[in-house]
C-alpha positions in Angstrom: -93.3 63.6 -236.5 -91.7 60.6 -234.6 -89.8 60.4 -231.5 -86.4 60.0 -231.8 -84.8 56.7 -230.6 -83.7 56.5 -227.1 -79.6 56.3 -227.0 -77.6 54.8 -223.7 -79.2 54.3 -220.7 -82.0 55.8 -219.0 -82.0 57.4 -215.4 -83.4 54.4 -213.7 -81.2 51.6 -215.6 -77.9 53.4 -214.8 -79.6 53.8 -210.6 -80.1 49.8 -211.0 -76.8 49.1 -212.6 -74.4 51.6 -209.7 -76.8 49.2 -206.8 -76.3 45.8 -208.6 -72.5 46.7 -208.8 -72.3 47.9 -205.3 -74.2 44.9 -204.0 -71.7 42.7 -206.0 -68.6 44.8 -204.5 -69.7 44.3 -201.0 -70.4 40.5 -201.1 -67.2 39.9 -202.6 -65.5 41.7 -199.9 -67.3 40.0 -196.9 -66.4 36.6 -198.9 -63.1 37.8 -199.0 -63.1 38.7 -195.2 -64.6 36.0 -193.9 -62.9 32.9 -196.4 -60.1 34.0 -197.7 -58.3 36.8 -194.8 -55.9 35.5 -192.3 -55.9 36.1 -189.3 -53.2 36.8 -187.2 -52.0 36.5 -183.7 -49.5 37.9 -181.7 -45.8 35.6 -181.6 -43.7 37.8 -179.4 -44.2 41.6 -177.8 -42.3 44.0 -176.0 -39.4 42.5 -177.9 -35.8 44.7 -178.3 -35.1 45.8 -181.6 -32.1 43.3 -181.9 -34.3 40.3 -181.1 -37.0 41.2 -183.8 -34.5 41.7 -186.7 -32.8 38.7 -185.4 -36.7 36.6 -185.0 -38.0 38.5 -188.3 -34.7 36.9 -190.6 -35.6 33.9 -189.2 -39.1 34.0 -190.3 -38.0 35.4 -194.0 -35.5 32.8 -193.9 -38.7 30.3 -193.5 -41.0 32.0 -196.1 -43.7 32.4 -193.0 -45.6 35.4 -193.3 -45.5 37.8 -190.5 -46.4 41.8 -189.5 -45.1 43.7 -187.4 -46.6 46.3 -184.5 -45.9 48.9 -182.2 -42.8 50.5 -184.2 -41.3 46.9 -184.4 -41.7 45.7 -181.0 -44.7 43.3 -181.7 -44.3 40.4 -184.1 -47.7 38.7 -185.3 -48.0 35.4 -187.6 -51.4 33.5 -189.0 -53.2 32.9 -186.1 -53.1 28.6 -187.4 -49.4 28.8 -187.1 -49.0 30.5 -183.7 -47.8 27.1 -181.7 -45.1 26.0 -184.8 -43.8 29.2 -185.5 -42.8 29.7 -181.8 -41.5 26.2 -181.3 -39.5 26.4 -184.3 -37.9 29.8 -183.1 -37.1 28.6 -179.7 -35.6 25.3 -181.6 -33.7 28.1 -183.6 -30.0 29.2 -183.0 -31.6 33.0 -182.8 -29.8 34.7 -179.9 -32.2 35.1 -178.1 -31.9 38.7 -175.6 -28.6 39.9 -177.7 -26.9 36.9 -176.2 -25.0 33.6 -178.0 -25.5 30.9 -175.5 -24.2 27.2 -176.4 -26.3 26.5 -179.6 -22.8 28.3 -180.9 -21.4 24.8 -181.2 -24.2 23.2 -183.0 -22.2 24.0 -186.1 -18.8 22.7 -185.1 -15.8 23.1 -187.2 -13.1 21.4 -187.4 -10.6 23.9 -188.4 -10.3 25.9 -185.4 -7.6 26.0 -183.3 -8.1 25.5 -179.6 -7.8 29.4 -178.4 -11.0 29.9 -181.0 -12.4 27.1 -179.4 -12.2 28.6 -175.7 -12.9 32.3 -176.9 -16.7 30.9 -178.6 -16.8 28.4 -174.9 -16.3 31.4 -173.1 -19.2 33.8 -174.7 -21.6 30.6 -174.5 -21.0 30.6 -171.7 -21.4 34.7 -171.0 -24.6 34.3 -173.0 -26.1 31.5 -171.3 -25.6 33.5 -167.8 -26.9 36.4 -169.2 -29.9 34.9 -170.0 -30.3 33.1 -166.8 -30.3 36.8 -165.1 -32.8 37.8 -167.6 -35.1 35.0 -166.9 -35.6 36.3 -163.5 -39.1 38.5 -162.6 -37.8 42.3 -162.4 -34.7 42.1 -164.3 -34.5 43.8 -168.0 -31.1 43.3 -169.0 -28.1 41.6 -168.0 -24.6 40.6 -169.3 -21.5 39.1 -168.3 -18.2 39.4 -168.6 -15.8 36.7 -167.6 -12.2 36.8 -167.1 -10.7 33.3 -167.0 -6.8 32.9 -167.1 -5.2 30.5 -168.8 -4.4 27.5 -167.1 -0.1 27.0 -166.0 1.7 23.6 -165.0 3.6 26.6 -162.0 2.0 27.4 -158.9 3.2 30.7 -158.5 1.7 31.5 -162.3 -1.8 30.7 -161.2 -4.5 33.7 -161.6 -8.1 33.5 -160.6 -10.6 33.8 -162.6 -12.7 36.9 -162.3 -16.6 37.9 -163.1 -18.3 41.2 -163.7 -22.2 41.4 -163.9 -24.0 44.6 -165.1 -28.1 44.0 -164.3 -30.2 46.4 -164.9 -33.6 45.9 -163.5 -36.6 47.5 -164.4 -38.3 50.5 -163.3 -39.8 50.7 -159.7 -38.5 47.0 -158.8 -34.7 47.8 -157.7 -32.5 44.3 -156.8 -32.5 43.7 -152.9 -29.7 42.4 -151.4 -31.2 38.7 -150.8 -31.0 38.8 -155.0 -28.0 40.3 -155.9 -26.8 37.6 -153.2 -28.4 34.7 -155.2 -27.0 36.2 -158.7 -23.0 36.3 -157.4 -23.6 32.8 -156.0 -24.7 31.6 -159.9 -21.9 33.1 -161.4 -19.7 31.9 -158.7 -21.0 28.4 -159.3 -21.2 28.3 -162.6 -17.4 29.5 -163.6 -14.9 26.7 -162.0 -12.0 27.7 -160.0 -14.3 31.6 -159.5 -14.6 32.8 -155.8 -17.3 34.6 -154.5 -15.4 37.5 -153.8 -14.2 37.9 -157.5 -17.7 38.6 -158.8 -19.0 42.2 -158.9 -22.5 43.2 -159.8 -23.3 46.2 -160.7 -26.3 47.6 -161.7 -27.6 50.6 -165.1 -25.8 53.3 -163.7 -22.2 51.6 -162.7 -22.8 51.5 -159.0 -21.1 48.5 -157.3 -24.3 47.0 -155.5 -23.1 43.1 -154.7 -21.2 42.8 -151.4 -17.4 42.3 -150.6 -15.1 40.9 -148.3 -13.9 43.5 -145.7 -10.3 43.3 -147.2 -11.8 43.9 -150.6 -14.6 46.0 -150.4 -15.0 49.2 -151.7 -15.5 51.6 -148.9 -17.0 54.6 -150.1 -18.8 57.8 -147.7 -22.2 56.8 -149.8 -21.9 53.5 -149.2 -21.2 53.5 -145.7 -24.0 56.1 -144.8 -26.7 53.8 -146.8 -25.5 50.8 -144.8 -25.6 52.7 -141.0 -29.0 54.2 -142.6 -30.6 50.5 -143.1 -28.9 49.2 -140.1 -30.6 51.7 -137.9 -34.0 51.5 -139.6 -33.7 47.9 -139.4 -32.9 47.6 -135.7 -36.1 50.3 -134.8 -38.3 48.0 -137.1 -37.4 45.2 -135.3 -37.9 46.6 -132.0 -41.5 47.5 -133.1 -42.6 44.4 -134.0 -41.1 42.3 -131.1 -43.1 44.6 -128.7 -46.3 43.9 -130.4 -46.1 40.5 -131.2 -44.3 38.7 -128.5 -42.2 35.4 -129.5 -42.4 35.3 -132.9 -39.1 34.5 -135.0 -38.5 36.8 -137.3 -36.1 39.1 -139.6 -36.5 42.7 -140.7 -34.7 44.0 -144.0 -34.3 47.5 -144.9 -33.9 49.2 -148.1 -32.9 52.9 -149.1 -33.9 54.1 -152.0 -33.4 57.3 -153.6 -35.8 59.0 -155.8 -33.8 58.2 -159.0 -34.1 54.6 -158.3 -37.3 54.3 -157.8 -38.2 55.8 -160.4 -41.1 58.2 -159.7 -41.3 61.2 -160.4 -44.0 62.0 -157.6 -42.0 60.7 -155.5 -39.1 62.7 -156.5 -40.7 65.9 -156.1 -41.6 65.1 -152.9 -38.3 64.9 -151.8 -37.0 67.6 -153.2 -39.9 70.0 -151.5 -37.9 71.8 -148.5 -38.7 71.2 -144.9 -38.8 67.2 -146.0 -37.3 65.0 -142.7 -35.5 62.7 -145.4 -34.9 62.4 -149.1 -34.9 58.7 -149.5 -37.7 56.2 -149.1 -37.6 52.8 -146.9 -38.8 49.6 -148.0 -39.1 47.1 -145.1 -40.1 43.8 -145.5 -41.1 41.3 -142.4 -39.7 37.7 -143.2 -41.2 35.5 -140.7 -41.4 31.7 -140.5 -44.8 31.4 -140.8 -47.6 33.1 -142.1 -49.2 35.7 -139.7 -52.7 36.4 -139.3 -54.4 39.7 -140.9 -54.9 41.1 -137.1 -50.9 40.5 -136.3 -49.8 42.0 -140.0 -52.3 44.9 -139.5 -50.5 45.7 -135.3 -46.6 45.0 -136.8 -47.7 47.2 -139.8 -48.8 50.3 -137.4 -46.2 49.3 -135.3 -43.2 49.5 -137.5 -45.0 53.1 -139.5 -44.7 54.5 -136.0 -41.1 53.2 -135.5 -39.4 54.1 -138.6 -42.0 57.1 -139.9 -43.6 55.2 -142.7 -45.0 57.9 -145.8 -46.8 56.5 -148.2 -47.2 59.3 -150.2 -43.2 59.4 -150.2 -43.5 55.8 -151.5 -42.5 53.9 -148.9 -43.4 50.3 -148.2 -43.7 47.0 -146.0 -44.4 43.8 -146.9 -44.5 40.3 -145.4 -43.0 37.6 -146.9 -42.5 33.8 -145.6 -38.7 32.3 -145.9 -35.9 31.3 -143.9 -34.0 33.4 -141.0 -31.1 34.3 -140.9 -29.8 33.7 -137.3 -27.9 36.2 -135.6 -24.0 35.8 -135.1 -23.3 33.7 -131.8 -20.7 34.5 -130.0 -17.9 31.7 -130.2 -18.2 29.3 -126.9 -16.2 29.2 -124.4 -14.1 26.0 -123.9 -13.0 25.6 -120.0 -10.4 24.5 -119.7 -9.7 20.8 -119.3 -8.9 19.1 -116.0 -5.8 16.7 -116.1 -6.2 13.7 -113.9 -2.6 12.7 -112.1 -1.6 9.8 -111.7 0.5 9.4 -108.7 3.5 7.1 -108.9 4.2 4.3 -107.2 5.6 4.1 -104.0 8.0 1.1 -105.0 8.0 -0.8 -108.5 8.1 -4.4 -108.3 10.7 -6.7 -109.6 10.2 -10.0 -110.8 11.5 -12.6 -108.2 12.3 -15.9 -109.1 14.1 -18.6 -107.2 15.8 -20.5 -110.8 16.4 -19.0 -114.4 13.2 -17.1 -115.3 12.1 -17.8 -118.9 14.3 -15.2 -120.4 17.3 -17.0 -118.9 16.0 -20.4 -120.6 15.7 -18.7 -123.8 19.3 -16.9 -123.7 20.9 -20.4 -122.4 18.7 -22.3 -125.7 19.9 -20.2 -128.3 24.2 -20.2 -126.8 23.8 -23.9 -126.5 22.0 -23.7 -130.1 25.0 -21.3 -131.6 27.7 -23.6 -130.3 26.2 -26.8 -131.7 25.9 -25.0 -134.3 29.8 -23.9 -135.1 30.8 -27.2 -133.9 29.4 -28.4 -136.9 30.1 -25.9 -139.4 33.8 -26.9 -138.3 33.7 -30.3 -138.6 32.0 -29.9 -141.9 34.8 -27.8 -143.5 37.7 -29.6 -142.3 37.6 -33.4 -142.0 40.2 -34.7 -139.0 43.1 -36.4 -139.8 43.7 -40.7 -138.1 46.2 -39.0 -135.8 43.8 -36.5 -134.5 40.9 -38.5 -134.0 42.8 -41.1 -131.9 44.6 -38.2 -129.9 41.1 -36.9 -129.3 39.5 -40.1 -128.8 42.1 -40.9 -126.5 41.5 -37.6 -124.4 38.2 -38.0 -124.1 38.6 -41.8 -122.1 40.9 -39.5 -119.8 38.2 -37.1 -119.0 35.4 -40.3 -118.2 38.1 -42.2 -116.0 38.5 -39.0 -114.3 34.8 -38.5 -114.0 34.3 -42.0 -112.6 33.1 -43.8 -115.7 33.5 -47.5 -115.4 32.1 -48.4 -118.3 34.6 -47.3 -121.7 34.8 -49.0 -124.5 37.8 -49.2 -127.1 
């Protein structure tokens, strides 16, 4: 009897097939990865959720693919397209940082009317601030708001313009005074007409941290004890470091912190632990005008921990930086007062003597002579004497030169 015909595949075809198809599957996907998939590179990170829709719409608007990364925050294109894709964003009018800065009148229209016109000049000019601030190391956010009056042809109508600055810096690196300083001069000197004293900084939580004049400043028991607090820690600091390295120029600044601005929580609980000497940590910085050596930073260091109580663990600080000094206030000279040389008088004043007529008298006795000749002839030019007159006052004239002597008379 004969053996049926084998049907399908045998054991070892089908073993042979499931390799040959697997072999085929992986080169295609290692040609795939290593010709044909892009790769891509980070364009922006750590972004805010308003610049990446703003940065991602752009890109759609482009057709250029992208991905996105860490929930959003993280934008990647083809790595070949890196360089273009972030010159053409920054070429962009993307508002950049949640702020419109002055690309708002790249698209100008002619239909607006002049109070449009300053309402989009004054939040370029808001956004361009803004992002000033937020160009600066430390700082996370920042906007502006700008009060600018209209202009009046009255005196007495005149306001002043007015500035108010919320910066919100980011965690562990709080603003120091020298900073917030520098941020209320750019506002001042970017606004025209705005004084110093009309800008207000504040900073995440509301708190009024720029300085005031003593008329307007608001005096407040918090404020004042932080002040007295870095004054005093200031003044021991110095002391410290003028004992140990004799003759060297320098400034000590003081900071208070408390635990919530800084930002630790370590930190924090130390404070709060009972039987603590303070609940605030000190950062001191040493501005000198030159650099000191690492034996003179390591004496002013120990120095100043000993004057002021230095706790690292609490998280305070020193540091030693190199800028100017600020001088301390002289007191205004004093101006003696100013001797006044007398002049005695004379004993006798001195009259001109003259034997004849001095030159006035020769000038006087010109101009009569001069004025007489003068009207003589304006007479004799408006009226013309008559023949009697002229012989009556020819003949009285002979009369006068016979009685004079005169021999010699004509007729």
């Amino acid at each position: 009897m004969a053996d049926p015909a084998p049907s399908g595949f045998s054991q070892r075809q089908r073993r042979v097939f499931v390799v040959v198809f697997g072999v085929v599957c992986a080169a295609l996907a290692l040609g795939y990865y290593l010709f044909l998939l892009t790769d891509y590179a980070v364009l922006y990170t750590g972004l805010k959720p308003s610049d990446a829709a703003a940065i991602v719409a752009e890109l759609d608007t482009k057709g250029i693919s992208h991905r996105l990364r860490d929930d959003g925050t993280t934008i990647l294109v083809p790595t070949d397209q890196t360089d273009t894709v972030r010159l053409a964003v920054a070429g962009s009018d993307i508002p950049m940082k949640g702020a419109v800065g002055f690309e708002l009148f790249n698209k100008s229209d002619m239909g607006l009317t002049d109070f449009a016109q300053k309402i989009n000049y004054q939040r370029a000019l808001q956004g361009e601030l803004a992002r000033t601030i937020m160009s600066m190391e430390g700082i996370d956010s920042a906007r502006v708001h700008l009060a600018i009056p209209e202009r009046s042809l009255y005196r007495g109508d005149h306001a002043t313009p007015k500035a108010a600055v919320e910066v919100v810096a980011k965690i562990g690196r709080p603003l120091t005074p020298d900073r917030v300083a520098g941020i209320q001069q750019l506002i001042a000197s970017a606004v025209p007409d705005l004084p110093l004293s009309e800008v207000s900084i504040l900073d995440g939580d509301g708190r009024i941290i720029s300085t005031a004049p003593v008329s307007q400043a608001v005096t407040t028991p918090e404020l004042e004890e932080r002040a007295a607090t870095q004054a005093y820690y200031s003044a021991r600091a110095k002391a410290a470091v003028a004992a140990q390295v004799p003759g060297l120029k320098f400034d000590v600044r003081t900071l208070v912190l408390t635990p919530f601005e800084s930002g630790d929580a370590a930190v924090q609980a130390v404070a709060d632990r009972p039987g603590t000497e303070r609940n605030f940590q000190l950062r001191v910085t040493v501005v000198t005008l030159t650099a000191l050596s690492e034996e003179e930073q390591a004496r002013a260091r120990d120095a100043v921990a000993r004057a002021v109580g230095l706790d690292v663990g609490r998280g305070d600080a020193i540091s030693f930086e190199l800028g100017p000094i600020q001088p301390p206030a002289a007191a205004p000279p004093r101006i003696a007062p100013r001797s006044v040389a007398t002049v005695p008088p004379p004993a006798s004043i001195a009259l001109p003597q003259s034997g004849g007529l001095d030159t006035l008298g020769w000038v006087t006795g010109l101009c009569l002579v001069l004025a007489t000749l003068g009207f003589v002839l304006m007479r004799a030019r408006r009226s013309d004497l008559s023949h009697e007159d002229r012989a009556a006052f020819i003949e009285r004239l002979r009369a006068e030169l016979r009685s004079n002597g005169s021999s010699d008379v004509r007729a």
